[in-house]
C-alpha positions in Angstrom: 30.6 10.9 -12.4 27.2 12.0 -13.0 26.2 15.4 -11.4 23.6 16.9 -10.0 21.2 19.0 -12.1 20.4 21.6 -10.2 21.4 24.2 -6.9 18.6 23.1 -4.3 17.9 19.7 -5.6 19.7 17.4 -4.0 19.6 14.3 -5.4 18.4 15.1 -9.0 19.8 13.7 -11.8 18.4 13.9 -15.1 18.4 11.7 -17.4 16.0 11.9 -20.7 17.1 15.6 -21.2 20.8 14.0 -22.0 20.8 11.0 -24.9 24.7 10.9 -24.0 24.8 10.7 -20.2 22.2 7.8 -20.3 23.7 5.8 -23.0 27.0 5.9 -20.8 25.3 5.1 -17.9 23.5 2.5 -19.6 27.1 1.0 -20.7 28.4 1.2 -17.2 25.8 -1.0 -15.9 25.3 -3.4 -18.7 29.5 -4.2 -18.0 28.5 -5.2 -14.5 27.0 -8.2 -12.7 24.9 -7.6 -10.3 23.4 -9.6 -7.1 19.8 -11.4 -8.4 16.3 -10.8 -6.2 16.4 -12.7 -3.4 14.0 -15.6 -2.5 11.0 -14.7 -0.1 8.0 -16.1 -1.8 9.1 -19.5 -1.7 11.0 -19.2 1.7 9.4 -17.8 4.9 10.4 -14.4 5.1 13.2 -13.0 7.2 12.1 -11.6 10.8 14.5 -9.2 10.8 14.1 -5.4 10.2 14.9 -4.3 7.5 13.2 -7.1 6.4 15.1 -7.5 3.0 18.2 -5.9 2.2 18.2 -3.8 -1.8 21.7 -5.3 -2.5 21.1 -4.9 -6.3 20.1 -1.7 -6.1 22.8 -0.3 -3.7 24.8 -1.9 -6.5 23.6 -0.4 -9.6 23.8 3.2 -7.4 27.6 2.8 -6.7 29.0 1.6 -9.9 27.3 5.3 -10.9 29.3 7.0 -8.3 25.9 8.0 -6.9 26.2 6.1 -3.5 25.4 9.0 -1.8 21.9 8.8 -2.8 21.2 5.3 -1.1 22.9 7.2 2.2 21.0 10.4 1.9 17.5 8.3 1.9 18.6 6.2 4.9 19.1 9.0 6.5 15.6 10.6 5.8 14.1 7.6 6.6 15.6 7.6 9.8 14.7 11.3 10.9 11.1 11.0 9.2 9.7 6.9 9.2 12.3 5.5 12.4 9.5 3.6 13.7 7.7 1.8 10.6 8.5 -2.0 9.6 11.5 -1.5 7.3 10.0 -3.8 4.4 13.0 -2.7 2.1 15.8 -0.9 3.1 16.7 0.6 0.0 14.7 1.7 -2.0 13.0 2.2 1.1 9.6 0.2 1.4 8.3 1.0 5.3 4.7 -0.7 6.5 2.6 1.0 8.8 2.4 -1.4 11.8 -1.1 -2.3 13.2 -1.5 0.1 16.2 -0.5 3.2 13.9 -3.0 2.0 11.4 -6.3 2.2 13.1 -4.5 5.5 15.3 -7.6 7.1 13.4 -9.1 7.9 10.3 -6.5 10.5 9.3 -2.9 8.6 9.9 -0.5 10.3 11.6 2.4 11.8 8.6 5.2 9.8 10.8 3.6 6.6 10.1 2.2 6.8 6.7 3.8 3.9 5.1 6.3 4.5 2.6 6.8 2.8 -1.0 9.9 4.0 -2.7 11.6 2.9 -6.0 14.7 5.0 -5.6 16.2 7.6 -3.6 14.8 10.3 -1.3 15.5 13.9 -3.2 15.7 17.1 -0.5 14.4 19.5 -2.4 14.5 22.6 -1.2 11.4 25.5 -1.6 12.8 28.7 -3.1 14.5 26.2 -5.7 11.6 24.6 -7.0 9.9 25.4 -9.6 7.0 23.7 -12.0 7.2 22.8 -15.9 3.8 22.4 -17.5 4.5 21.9 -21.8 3.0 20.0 -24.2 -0.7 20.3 -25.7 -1.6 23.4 -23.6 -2.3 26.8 -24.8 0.6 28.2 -23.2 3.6 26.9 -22.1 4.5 27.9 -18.2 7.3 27.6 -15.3 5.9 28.2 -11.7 7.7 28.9 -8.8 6.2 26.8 -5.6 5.1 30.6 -4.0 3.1 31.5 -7.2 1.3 28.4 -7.1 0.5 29.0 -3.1 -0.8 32.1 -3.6 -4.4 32.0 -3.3 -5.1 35.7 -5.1 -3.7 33.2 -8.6 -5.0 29.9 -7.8 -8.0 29.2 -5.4 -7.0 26.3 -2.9 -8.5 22.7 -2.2 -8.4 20.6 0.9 -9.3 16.8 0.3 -9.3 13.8 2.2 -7.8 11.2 0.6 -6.5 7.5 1.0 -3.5 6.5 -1.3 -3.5 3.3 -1.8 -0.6 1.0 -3.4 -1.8 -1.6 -5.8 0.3 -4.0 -3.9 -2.0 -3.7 -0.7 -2.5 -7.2 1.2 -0.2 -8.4 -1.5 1.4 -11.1 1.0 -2.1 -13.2 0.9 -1.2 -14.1 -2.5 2.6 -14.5 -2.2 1.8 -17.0 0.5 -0.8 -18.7 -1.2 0.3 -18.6 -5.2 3.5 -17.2 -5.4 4.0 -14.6 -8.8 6.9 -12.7 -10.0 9.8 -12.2 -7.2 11.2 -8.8 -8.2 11.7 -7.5 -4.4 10.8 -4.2 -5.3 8.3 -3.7 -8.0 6.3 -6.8 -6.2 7.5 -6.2 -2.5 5.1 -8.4 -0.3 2.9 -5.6 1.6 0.5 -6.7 4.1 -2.6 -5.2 5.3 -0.7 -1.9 6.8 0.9 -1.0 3.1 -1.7 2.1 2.5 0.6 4.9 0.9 4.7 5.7 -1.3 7.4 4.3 -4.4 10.4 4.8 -6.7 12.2 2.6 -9.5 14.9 1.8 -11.8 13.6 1.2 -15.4 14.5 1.6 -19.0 18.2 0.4 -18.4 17.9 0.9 -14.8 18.2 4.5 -15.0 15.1 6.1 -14.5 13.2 5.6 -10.9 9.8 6.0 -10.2 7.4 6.3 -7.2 3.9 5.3 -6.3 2.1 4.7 -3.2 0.6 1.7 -1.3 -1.9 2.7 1.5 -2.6 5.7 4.4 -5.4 8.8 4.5 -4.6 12.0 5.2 -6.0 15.7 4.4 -4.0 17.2 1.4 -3.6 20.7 1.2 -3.0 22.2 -2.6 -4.5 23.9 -6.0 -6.4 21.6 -8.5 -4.5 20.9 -11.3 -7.2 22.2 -13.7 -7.7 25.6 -11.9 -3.7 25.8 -12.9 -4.0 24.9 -16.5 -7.1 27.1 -17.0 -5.6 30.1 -15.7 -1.7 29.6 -16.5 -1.7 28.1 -19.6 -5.1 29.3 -20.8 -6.4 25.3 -21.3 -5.6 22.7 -22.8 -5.7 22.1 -26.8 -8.4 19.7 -28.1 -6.1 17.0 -28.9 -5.2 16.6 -24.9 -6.9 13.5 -24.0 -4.3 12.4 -20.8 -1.8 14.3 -18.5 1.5 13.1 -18.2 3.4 13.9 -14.6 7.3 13.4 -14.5 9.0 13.6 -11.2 13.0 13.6 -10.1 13.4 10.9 -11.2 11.9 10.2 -14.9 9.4 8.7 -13.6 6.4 9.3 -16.2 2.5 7.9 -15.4 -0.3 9.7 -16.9 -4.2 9.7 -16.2 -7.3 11.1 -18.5 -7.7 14.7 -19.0 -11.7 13.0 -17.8 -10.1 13.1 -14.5 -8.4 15.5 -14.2 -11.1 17.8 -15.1 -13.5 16.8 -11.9 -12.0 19.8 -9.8 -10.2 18.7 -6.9 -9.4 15.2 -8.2 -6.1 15.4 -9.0 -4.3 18.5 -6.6 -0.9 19.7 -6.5 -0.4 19.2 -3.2 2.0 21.2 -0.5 0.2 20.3 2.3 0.3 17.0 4.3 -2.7 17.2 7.5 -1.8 20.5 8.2 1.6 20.3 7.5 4.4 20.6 5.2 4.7 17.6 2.8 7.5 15.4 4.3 10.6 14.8 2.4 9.9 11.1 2.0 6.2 12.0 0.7 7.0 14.1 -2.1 8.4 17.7 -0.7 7.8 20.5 -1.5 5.3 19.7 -4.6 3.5 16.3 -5.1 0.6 15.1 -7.1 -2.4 13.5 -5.8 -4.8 11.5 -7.9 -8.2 10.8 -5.8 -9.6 7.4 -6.5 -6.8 5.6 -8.7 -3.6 3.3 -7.4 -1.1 5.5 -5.5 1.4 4.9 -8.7 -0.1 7.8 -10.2 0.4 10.4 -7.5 3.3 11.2 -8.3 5.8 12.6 -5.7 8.6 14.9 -6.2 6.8 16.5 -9.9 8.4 19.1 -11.5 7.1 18.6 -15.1 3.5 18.2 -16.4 2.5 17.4 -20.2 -0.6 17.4 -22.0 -0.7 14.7 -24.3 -3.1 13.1 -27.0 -2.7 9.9 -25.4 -1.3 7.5 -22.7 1.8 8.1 -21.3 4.8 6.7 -23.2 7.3 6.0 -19.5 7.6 2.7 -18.5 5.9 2.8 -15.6 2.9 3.2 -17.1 3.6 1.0 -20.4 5.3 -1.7 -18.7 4.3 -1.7 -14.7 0.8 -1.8 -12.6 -0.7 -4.5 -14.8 -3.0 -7.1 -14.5 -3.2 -9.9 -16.0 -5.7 -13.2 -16.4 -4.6 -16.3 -14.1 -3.6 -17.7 -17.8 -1.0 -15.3 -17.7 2.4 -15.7 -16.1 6.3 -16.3 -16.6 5.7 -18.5 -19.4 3.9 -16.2 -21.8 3.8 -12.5 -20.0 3.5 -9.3 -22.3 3.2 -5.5 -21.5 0.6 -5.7 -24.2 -1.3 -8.4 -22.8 -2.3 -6.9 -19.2 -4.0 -4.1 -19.0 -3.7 -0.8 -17.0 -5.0 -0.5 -13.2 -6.0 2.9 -12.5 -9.3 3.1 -10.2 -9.0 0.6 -7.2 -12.3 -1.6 -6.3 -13.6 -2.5 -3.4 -11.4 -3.9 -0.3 -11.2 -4.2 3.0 -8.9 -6.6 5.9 -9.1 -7.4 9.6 -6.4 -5.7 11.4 -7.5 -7.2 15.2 -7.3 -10.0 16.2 -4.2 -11.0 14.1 -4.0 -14.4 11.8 -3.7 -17.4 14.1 -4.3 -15.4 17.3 -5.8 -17.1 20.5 -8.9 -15.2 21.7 -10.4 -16.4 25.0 -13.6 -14.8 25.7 -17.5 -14.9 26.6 -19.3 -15.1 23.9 -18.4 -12.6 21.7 -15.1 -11.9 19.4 -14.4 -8.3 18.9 -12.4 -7.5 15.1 -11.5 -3.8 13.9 -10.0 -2.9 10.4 -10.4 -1.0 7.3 -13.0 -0.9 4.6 -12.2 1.5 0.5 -13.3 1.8 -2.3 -11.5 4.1 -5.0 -12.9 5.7 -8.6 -15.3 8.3 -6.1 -16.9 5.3 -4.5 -17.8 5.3 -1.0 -18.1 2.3 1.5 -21.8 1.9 2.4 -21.6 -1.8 4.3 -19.3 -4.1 6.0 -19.8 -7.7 6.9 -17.8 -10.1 8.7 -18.4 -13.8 9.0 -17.3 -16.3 11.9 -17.7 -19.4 9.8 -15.5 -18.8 6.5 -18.4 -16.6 4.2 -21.7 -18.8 5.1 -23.4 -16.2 7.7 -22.2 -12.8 7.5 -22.8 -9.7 10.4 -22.7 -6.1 9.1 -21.0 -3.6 11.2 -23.3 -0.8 12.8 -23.4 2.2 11.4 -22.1 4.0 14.8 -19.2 1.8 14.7 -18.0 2.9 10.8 -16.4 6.4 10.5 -17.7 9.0 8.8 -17.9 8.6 4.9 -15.6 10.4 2.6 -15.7 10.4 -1.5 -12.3 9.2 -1.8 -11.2 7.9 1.8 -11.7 4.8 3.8 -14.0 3.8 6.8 -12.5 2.1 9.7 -14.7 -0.1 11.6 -15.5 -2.5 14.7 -17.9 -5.2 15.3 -18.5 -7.9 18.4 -18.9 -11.0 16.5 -21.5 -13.8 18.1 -19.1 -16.7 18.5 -20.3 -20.2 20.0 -17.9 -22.1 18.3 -14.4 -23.2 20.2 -11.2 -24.4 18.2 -10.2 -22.6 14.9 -12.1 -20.9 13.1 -12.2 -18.7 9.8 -13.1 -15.3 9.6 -13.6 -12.8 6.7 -14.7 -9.3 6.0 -16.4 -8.0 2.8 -17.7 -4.6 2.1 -20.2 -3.0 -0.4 -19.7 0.1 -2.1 -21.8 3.0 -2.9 -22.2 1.3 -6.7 -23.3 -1.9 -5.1 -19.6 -3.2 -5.7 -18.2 -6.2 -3.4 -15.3 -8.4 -2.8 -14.7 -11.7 -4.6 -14.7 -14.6 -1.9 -11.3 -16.5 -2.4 -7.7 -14.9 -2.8 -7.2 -17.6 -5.9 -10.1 -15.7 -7.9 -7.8 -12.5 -7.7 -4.4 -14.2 -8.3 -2.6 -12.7 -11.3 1.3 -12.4 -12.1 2.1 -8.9 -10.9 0.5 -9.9 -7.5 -1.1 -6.7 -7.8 -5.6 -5.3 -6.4 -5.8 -8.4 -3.7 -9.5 -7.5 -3.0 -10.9 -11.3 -2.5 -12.5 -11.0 1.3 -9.6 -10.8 3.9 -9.4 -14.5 5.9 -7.5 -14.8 9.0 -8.1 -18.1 11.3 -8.6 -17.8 15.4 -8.2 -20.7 17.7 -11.4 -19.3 20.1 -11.8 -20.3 23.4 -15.3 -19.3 24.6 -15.3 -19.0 28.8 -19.2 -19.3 28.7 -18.8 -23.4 28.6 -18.3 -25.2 31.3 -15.7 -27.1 30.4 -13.7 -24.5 29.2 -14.1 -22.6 32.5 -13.4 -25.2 34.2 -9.7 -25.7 32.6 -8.9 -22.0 32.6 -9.4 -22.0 36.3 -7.1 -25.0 36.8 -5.0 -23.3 34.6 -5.1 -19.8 36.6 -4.8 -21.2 39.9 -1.6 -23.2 38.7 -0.1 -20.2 37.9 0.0 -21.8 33.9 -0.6 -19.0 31.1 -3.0 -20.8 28.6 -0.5 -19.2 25.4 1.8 -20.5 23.8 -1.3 -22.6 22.6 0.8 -25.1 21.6 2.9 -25.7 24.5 2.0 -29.0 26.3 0.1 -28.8 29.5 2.4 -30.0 32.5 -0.4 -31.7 34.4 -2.5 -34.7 33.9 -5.7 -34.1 31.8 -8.2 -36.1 33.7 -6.8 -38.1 37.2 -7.6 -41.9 37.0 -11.1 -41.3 38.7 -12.3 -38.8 36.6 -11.1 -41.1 33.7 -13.0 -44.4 35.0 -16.4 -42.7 35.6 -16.3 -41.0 32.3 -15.7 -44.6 31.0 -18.0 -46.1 32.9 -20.7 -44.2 31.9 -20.1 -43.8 28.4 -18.0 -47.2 27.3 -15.8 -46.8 24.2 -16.1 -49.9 23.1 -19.5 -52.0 22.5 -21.0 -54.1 25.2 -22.3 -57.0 22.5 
């Protein structure tokens, strides 16, 4: 019904280029019903994987006779991401699970976690080539070997972390639910660091952007290419608009763009080829800013006078005031997240995790900052944000301009019971984390950076008492988890009870 644009590009269907084709598209869906969002803020989410199923949006691809797109990404996903938490199973939305977060600083390409919009295009090399129009001195095509070759272009190698606005989103869903679209507001946890595509403007166009993951990006600086291809850009050019496979349109400030390596056209994924799922063969990458501007899959670049005009960045990645929400939401009345602030979470233990131990609570996670800000301390508290510990320096890896630090601490911890923990950090501009989740809520769900809480029930060895019953426990042959599970033997025998009473009475003696 609607064919594919190109030899090589599997997958690509354009749409802006041809008025007619969209407009019948457009009638084809607007004659159909489709299935609504479903719940999962208000309802415990499924523990299934996939997680949620895109019914809609398998929906609005077959009624296009394009159902071989929502197969061909499946099928990617399962060669390149088999072993990430399926969030959304089409458009495909994978989470990095907590052991292949903190792998390392640089995470591995298989479990970079994915954020997609859309299908997966399979692009291949010798077919692709590079657009770059609109206020530039001279318009250019490039081939993906001309932009390799380092006798045109000179190369860059950065290490980045991509982070999705939607990072730790899940705190707030759980907390203050927002708006339920299953996609655009999918409910990412602390492992969503990194990818994303869309259906917009009459549910035609798809876009991508990314959530959270670091890696070393291999590629030319997009203003080494529009010095020397296009001879610069006019005076009027103020932002730079990148379209991928998809229509999807997002732009950032020629300001940026013009600090060098900043924003690269990238080929190069930690020492290897870009994956198909991360933007193969030629993806952008925009240091510093929300992941929804690095765009995968580009194959057009303007030079514009001012913001980008696409939806994505008109319409989506906004944030609003608490004031703001179903009842009196505008695209004009948010306004446009580009750099990322300060943030940081507790991967280990995990929320509502028993931790038996002798003294001391050990925690590891993640600390970022975006906008060329780097993490200079991290803190974590034992008693909800009253007394905080920073993290050694020795156990913080090394500091990057645009990349996170991971981190470990051993926690003094008296205390027994449940307790609350949280982790701030402080950036190189002497930026922090606000305290509460409620003082970052906003509609879109989007930037949680209040200080990650989780709560431990701590069992501390070094008391008696506790010692005591672990020992019982041990030589009953009772594990002390699940902590809730009643104990099968008497507390106290009737002894133990009576001398206790004895010598402390519960009630009054006159």
């Amino acid at each position: 019904m609607f064919a594919e644009e190109k030899s090589g590009w599997r997958g690509y269907i354009e749409w802006e280029d041809y008025p007619k084709k969209k407009a019948e598209a457009a009638k084809i869906l607007n004659s159909k019903e489709f299935s609504h969002s479903p719940e999962f803020q208000l309802v415990p989410l499924p523990k299934t994987n996939p997680v949620l199923i895109g019914e809609r949006w398998k929906q609005y691809h077959d009624c296009l006779g394009l159902s071989e797109i929502v197969k061909d990404s499946w099928d990617i996903v399962q060669q390149e991401k088999p072993d990430l938490i399926h969030l959304l199973d089409f458009p495909y939305n994978g989470e990095t699970r907590r052991d292949q977060l903190l792998g390392g600083k640089l995470t591995d390409n298989r479990y970079h976690f994915v954020r997609n919009h859309g299908g997966i295009p399979d692009i291949k090399e010798q077919a692709y080539e590079l657009e770059i129009a609109g206020l530039v001195r001279k318009k250019i095509k490039l081939t993906l070997q001309e932009l390799r070759d380092p006798l045109k272009f000179p190369q860059e190698q950065v290490t980045v972390t991509l982070q999705c606005s939607g990072t730790r989103r899940i705190e707030q869903v759980m907390q203050y639910p927002g708006d339920g679209d299953e996609l655009i507001n999918a409910p990412w946890g602390e492992g969503a660091m990194y990818v994303v595509l869309a259906l917009v403007d009459f549910l035609i166009s798809l876009w991508i952007d990314s959530s959270r993951g670091t890696a070393v990006y291999r590629g030319v600086p997009l203003k080494s290419v529009l010095k020397i291809a296009c001879g610069g850009v006019l005076p009027e050019c103020k932002h730079l608009e990148k379209n991928n496979v998809y229509n999807y349109a997002v732009s950032v400030p020629w300001r940026k763009v013009r600090r060098s390596e900043e924003v690269l056209l990238a080929w190069e994924m930690n020492g290897k080829p870009l994956p198909k799922v991360h933007g193969a063969p030629l993806r952008v990458i925009v240091t510093g800013y929300i992941g929804a501007r690095s765009t995968k899959w580009v194959y057009k670049i303007n030079a514009l006078a001012e913001p980008s005009k696409g939806p994505v960045q008109q319409q989506e990645y906004l944030y609003y005031t608490s004031q703001i929400g179903k009842h009196n939401a505008k695209f004009s009345n948010g306004f446009s997240i580009q750099q990322m602030p300060v943030s940081s979470a507790i991967i280990y233990p995990e929320d509502k995790q028993t931790v038996i131990h002798d003294g001391k609570i050990t925690l590891q996670g993640w600390s970022y900052s975006g906008g060329g800000n780097w993490v200079e301390r991290v803190e974590v508290s034992p008693d909800g944000g009253s007394v905080w510990y920073a993290v050694p320096e020795e156990d913080l890896t090394e500091k990057h301009y645009h990349a996170w630090r991971l981190w470990k601490i051993d926690v003094p911890v008296d205390a027994e019971g449940w307790l609350e923990f949280c982790v701030r950090s402080w950036d190189s501009s002497n930026n922090t984390e606000p305290t509460f989740v409620r003082s970052t809520w906003n509609w879109d769900l989007h930037v949680t950076s209040s200080c990650h809480r989780i709560k431990i029930y701590s069992v501390n060895r070094t008391r008696s008492a506790t010692a005591a019953r672990l020992k019982e426990l041990e030589s009953r042959g009772i594990p002390f988890e699940p902590l809730t599970r009643p104990l099968e033997f008497p507390l106290e025998t009737q002894e133990e009870y009576d001398a206790a009473v004895a010598k402390h009475p519960r009630e009054p003696l006159n």
